[in-house]
Jmol script that loads the backbone (N, CA, C; Angstrom):
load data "model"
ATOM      1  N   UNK A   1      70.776 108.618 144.220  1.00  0.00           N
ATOM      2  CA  UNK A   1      72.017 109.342 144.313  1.00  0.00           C
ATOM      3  C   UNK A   1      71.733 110.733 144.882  1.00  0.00           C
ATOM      4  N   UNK A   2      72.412 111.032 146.085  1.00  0.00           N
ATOM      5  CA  UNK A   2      72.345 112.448 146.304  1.00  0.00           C
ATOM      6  C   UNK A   2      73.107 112.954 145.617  1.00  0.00           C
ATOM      7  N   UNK A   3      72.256 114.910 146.208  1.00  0.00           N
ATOM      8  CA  UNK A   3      72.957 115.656 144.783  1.00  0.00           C
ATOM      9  C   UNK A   3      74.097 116.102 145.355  1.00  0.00           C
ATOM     10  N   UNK A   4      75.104 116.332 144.908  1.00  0.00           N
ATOM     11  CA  UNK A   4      76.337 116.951 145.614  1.00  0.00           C
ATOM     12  C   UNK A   4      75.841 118.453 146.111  1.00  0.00           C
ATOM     13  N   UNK A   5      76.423 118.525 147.161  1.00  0.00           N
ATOM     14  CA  UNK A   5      76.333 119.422 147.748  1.00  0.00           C
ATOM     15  C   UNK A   5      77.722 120.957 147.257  1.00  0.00           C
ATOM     16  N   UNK A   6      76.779 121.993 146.861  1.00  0.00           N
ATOM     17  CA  UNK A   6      77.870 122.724 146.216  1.00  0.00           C
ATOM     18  C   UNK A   6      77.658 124.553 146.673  1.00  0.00           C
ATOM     19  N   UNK A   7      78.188 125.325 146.432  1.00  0.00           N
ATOM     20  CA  UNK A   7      78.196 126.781 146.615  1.00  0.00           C
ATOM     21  C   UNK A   7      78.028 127.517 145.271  1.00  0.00           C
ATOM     22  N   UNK A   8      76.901 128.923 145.333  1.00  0.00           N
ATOM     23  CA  UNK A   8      76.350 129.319 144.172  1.00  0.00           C
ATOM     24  C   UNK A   8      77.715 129.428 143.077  1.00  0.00           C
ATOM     25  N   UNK A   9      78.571 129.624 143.536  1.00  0.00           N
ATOM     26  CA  UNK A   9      79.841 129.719 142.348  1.00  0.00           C
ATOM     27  C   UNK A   9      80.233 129.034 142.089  1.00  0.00           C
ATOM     28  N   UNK A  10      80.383 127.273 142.779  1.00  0.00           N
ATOM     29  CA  UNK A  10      81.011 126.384 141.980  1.00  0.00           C
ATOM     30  C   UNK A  10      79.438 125.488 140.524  1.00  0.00           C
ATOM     31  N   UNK A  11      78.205 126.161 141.772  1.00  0.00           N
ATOM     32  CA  UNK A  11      77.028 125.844 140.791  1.00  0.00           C
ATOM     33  C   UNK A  11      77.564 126.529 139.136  1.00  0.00           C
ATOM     34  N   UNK A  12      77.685 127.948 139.848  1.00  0.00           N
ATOM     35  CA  UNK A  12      78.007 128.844 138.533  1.00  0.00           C
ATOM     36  C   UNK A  12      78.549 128.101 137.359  1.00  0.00           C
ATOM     37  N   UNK A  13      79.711 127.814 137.995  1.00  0.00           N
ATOM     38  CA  UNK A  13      80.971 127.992 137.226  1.00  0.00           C
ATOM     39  C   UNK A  13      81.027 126.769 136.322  1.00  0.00           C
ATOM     40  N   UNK A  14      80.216 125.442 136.838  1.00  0.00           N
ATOM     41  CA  UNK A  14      80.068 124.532 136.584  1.00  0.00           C
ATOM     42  C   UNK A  14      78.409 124.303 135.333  1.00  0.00           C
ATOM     43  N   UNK A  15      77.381 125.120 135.702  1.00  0.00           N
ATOM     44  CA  UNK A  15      76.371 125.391 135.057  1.00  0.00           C
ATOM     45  C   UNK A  15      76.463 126.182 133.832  1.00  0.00           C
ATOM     46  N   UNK A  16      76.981 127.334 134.332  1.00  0.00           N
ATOM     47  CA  UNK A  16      76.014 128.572 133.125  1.00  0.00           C
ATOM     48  C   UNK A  16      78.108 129.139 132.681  1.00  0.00           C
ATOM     49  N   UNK A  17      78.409 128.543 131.846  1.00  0.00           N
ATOM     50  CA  UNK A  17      78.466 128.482 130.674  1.00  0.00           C
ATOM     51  C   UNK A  17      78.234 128.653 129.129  1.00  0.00           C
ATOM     52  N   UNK A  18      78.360 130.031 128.913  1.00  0.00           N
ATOM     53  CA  UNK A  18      77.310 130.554 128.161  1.00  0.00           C
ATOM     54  C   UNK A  18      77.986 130.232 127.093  1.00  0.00           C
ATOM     55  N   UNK A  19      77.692 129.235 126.046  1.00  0.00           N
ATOM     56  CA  UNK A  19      78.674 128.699 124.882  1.00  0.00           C
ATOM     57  C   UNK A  19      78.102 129.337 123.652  1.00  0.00           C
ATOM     58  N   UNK A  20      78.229 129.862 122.852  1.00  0.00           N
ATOM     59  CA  UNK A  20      77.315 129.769 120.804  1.00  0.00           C
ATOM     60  C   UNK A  20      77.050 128.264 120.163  1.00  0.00           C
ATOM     61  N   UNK A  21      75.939 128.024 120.452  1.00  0.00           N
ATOM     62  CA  UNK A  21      75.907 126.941 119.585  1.00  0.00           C
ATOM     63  C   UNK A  21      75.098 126.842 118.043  1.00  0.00           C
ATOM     64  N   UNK A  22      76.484 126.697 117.593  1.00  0.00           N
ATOM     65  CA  UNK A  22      76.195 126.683 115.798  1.00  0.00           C
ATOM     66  C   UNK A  22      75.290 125.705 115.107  1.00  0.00           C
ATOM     67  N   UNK A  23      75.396 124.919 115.215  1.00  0.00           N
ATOM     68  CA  UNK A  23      74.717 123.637 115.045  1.00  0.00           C
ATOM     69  C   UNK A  23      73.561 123.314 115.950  1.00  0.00           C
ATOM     70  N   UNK A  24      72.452 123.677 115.873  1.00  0.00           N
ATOM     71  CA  UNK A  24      71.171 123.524 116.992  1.00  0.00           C
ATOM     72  C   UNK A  24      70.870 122.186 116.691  1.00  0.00           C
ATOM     73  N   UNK A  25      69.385 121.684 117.316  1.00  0.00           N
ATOM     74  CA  UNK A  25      68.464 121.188 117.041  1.00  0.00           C
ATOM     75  C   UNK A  25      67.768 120.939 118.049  1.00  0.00           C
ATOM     76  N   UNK A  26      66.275 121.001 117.725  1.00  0.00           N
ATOM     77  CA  UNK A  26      64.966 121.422 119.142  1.00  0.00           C
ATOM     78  C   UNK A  26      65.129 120.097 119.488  1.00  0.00           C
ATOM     79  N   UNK A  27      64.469 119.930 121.005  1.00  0.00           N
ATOM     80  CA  UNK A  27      64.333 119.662 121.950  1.00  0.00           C
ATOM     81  C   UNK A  27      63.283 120.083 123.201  1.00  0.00           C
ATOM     82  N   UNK A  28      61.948 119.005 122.627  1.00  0.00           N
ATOM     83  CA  UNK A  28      60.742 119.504 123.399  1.00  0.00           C
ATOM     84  C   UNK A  28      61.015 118.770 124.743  1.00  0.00           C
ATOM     85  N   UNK A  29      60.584 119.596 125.456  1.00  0.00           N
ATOM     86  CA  UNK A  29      60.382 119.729 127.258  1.00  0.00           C
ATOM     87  C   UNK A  29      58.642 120.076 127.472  1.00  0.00           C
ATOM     88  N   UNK A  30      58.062 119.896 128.818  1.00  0.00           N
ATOM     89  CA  UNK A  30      56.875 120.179 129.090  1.00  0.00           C
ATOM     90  C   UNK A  30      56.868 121.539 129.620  1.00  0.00           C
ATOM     91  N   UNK A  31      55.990 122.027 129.748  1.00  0.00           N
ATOM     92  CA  UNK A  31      55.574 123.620 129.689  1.00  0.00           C
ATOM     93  C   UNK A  31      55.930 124.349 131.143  1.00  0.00           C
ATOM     94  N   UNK A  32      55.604 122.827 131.941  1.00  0.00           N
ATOM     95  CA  UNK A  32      56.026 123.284 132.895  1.00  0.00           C
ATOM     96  C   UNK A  32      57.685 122.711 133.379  1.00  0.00           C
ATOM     97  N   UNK A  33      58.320 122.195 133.215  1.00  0.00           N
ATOM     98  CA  UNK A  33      59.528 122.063 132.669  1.00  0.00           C
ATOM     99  C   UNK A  33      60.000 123.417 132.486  1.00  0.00           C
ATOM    100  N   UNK A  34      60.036 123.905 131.127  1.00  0.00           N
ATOM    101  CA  UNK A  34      60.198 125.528 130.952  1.00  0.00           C
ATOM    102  C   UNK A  34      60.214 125.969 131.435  1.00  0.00           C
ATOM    103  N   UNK A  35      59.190 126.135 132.397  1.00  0.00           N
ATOM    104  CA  UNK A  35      58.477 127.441 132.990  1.00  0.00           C
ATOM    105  C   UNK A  35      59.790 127.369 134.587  1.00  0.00           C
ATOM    106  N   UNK A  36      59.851 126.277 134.909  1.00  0.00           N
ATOM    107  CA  UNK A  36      61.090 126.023 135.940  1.00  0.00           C
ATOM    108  C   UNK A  36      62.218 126.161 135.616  1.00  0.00           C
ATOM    109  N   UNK A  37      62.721 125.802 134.499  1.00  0.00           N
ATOM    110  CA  UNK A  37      64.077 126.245 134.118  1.00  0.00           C
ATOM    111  C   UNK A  37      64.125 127.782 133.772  1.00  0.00           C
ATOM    112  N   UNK A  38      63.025 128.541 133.321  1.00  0.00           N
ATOM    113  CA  UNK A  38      63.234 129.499 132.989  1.00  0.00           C
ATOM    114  C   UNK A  38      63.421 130.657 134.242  1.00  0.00           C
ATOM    115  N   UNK A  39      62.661 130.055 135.355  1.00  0.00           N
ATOM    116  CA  UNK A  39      63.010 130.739 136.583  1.00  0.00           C
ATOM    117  C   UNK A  39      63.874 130.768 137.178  1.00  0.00           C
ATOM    118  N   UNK A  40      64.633 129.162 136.889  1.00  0.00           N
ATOM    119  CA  UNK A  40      66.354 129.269 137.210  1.00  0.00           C
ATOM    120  C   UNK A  40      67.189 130.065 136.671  1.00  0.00           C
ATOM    121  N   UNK A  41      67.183 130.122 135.413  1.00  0.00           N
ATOM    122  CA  UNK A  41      67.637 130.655 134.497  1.00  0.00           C
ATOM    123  C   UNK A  41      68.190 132.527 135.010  1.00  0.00           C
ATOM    124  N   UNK A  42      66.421 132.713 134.930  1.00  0.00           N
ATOM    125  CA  UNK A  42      66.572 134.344 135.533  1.00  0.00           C
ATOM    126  C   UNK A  42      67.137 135.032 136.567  1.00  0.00           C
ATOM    127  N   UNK A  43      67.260 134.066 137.655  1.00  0.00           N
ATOM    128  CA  UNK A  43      67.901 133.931 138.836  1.00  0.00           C
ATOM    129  C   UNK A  43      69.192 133.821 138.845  1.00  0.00           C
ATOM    130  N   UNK A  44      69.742 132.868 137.505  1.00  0.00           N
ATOM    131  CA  UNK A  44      71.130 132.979 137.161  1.00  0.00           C
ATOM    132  C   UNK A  44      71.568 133.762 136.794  1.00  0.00           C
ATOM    133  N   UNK A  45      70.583 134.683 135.915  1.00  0.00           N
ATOM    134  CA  UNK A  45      70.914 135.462 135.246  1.00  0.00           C
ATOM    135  C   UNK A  45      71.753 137.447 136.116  1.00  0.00           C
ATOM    136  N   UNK A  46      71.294 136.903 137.227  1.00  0.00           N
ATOM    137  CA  UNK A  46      72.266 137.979 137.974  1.00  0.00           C
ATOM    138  C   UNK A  46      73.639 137.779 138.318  1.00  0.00           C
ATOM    139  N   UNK A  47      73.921 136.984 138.074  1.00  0.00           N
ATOM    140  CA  UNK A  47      75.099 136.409 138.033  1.00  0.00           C
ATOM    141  C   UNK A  47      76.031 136.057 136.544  1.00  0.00           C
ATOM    142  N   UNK A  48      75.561 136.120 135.286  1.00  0.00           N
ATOM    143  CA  UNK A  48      76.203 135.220 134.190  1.00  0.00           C
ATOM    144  C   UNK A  48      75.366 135.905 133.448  1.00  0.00           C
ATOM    145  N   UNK A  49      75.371 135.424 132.143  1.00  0.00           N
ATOM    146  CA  UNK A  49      74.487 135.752 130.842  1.00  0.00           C
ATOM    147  C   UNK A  49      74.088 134.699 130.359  1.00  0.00           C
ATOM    148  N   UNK A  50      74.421 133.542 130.954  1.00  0.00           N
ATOM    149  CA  UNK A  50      73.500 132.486 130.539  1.00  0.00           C
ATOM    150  C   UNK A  50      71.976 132.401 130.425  1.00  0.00           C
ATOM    151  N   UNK A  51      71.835 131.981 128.681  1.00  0.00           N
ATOM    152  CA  UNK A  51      70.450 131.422 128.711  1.00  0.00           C
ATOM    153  C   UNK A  51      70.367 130.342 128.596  1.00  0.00           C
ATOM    154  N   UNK A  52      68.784 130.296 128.694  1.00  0.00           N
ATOM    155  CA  UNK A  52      68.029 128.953 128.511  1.00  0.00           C
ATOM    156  C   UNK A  52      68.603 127.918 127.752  1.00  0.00           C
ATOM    157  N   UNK A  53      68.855 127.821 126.839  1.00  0.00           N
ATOM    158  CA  UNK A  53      69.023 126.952 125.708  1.00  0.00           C
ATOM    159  C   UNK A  53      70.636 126.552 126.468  1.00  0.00           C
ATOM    160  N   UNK A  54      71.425 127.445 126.661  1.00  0.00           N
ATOM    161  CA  UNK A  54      73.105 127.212 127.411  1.00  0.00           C
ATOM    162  C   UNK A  54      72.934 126.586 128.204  1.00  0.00           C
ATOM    163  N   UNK A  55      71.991 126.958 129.469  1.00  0.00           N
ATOM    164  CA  UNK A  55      72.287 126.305 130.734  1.00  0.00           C
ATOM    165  C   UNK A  55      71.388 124.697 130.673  1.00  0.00           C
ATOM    166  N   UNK A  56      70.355 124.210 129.749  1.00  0.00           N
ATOM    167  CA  UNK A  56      70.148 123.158 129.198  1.00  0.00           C
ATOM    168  C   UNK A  56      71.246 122.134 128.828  1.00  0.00           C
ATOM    169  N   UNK A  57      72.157 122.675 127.837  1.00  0.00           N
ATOM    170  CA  UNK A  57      73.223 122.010 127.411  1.00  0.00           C
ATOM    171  C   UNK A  57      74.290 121.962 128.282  1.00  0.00           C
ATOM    172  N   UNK A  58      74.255 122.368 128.764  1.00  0.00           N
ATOM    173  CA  UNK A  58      75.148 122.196 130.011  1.00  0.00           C
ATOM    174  C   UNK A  58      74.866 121.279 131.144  1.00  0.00           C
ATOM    175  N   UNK A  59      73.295 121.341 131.369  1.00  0.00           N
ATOM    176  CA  UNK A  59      72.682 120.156 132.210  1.00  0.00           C
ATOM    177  C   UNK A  59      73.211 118.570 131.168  1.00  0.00           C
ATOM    178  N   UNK A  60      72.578 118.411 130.401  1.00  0.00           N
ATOM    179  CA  UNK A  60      72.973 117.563 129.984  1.00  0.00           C
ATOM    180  C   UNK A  60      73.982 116.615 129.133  1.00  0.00           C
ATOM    181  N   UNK A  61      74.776 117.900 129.425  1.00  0.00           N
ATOM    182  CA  UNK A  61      76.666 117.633 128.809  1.00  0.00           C
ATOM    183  C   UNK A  61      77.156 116.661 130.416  1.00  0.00           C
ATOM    184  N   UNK A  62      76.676 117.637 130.991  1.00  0.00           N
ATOM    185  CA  UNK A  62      77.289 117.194 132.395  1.00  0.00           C
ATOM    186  C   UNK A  62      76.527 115.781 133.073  1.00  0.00           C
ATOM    187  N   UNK A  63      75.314 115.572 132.814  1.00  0.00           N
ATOM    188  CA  UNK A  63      74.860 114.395 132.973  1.00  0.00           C
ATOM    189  C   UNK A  63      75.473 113.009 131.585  1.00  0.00           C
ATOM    190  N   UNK A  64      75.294 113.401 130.794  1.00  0.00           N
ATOM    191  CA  UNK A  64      75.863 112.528 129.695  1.00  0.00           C
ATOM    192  C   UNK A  64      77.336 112.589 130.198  1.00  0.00           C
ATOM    193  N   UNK A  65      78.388 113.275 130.783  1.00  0.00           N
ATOM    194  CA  UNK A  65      79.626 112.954 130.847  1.00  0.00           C
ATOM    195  C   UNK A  65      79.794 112.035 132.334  1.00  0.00           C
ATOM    196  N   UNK A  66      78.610 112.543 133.310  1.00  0.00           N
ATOM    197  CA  UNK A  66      78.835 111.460 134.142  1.00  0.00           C
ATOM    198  C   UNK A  66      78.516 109.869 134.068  1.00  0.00           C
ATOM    199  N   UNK A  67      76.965 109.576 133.891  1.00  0.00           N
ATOM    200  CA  UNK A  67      77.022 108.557 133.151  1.00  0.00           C
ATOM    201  C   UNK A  67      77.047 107.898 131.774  1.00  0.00           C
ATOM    202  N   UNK A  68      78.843 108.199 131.720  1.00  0.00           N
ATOM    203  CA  UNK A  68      79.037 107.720 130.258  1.00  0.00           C
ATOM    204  C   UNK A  68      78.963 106.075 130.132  1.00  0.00           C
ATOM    205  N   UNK A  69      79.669 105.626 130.993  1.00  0.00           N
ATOM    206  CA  UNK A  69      79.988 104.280 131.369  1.00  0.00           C
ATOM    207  C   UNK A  69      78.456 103.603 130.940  1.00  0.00           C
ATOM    208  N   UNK A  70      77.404 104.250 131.991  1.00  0.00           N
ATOM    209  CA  UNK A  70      76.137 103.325 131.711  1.00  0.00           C
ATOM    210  C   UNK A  70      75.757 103.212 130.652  1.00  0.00           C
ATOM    211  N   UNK A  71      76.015 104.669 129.697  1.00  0.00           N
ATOM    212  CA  UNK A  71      75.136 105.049 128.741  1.00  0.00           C
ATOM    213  C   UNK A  71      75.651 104.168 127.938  1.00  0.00           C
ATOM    214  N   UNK A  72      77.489 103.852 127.428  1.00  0.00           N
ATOM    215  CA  UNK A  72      77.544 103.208 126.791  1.00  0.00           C
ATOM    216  C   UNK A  72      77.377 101.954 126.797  1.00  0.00           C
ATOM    217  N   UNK A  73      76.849 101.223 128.041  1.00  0.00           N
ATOM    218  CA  UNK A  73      77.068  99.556 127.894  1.00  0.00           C
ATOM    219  C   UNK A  73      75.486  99.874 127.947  1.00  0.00           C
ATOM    220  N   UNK A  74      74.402 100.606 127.882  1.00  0.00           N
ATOM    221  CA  UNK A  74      72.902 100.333 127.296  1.00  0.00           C
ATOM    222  C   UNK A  74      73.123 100.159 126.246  1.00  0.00           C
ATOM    223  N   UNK A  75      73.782 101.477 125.358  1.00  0.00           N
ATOM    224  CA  UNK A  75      73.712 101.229 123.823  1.00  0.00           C
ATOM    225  C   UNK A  75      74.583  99.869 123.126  1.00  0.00           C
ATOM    226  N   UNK A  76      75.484  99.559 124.196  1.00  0.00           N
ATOM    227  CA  UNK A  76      76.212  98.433 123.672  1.00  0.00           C
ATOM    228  C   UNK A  76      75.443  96.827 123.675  1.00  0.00           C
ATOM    229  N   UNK A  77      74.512  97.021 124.794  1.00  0.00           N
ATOM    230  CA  UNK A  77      73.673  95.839 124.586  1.00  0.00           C
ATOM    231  C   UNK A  77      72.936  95.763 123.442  1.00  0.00           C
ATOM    232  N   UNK A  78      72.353  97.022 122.901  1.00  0.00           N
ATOM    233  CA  UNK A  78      71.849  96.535 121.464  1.00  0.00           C
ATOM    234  C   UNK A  78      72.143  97.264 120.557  1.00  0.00           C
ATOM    235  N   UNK A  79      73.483  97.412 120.367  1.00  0.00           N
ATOM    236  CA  UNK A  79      74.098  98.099 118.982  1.00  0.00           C
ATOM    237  C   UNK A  79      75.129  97.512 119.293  1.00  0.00           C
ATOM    238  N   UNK A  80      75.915  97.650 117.647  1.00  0.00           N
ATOM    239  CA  UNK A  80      77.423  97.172 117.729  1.00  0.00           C
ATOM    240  C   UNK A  80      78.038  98.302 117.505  1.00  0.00           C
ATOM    241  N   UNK A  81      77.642  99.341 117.650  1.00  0.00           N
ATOM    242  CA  UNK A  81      78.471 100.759 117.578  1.00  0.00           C
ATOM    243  C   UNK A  81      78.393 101.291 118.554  1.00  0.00           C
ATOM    244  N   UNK A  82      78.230 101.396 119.228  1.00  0.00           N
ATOM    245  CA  UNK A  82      78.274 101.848 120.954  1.00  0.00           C
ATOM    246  C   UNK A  82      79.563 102.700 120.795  1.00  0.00           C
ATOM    247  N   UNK A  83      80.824 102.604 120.416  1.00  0.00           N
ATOM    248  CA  UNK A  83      81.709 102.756 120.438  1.00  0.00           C
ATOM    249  C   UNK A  83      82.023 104.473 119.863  1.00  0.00           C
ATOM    250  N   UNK A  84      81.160 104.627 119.140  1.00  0.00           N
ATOM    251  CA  UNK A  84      80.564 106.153 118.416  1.00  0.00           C
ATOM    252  C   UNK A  84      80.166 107.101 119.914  1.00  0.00           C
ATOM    253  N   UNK A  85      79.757 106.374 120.978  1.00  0.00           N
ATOM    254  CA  UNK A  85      79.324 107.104 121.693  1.00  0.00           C
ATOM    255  C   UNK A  85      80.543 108.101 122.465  1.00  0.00           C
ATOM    256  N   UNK A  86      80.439 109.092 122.482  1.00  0.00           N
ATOM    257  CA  UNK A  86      81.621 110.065 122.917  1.00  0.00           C
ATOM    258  C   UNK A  86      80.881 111.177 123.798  1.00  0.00           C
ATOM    259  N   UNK A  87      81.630 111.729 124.665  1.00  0.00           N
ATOM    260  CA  UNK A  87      81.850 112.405 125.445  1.00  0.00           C
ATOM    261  C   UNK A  87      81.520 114.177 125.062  1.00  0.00           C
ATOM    262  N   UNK A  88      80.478 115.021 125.402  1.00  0.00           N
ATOM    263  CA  UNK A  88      79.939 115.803 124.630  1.00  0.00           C
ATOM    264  C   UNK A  88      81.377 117.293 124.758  1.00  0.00           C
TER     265      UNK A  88
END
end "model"
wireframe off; spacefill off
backbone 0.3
color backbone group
């Protein structure tokens, strides 16, 4: 799948999202992983106040909302609750 093609503000506007999240829980990544997001991050950061941990959840709000469809007919092949699965 190509990536859509977009402009730093609809990246923005669509990415960094700087939300409070009350309810955490970690989520290990590799070092160098980090070390790349964190350079995005900083780069965003002239633009927004998004951090790390925001613009993460936001990657993968937005990937989990696109493939919801798949996600749920994996979990539906071997669960009967699939149906729990919702939209972040």
């Amino acid at each position: 799948m190509k990536p859509k093609k977009r402009t730093r503000e609809e990246y923005i506007k669509t990415y960094c999202q700087d939300k409070v999240m009350r309810k955490r829980k970690a989520v290990y990544i590799s070092s160098a992983m980090h070390k790349t997001l964190e350079m995005i991050v900083n780069e965003l950061k002239k633009d927004t106040h998004i951090t790390l941990s925001s613009y993460v959840n936001m990657i993968i709000i937005h990937h989990v909302n696109d493939y919801m469809y798949l996600l749920k007919k994996l979990v539906d092949d071997g669960r009967d609750d699939a149906s729990n699965i919702t939209s972040p």
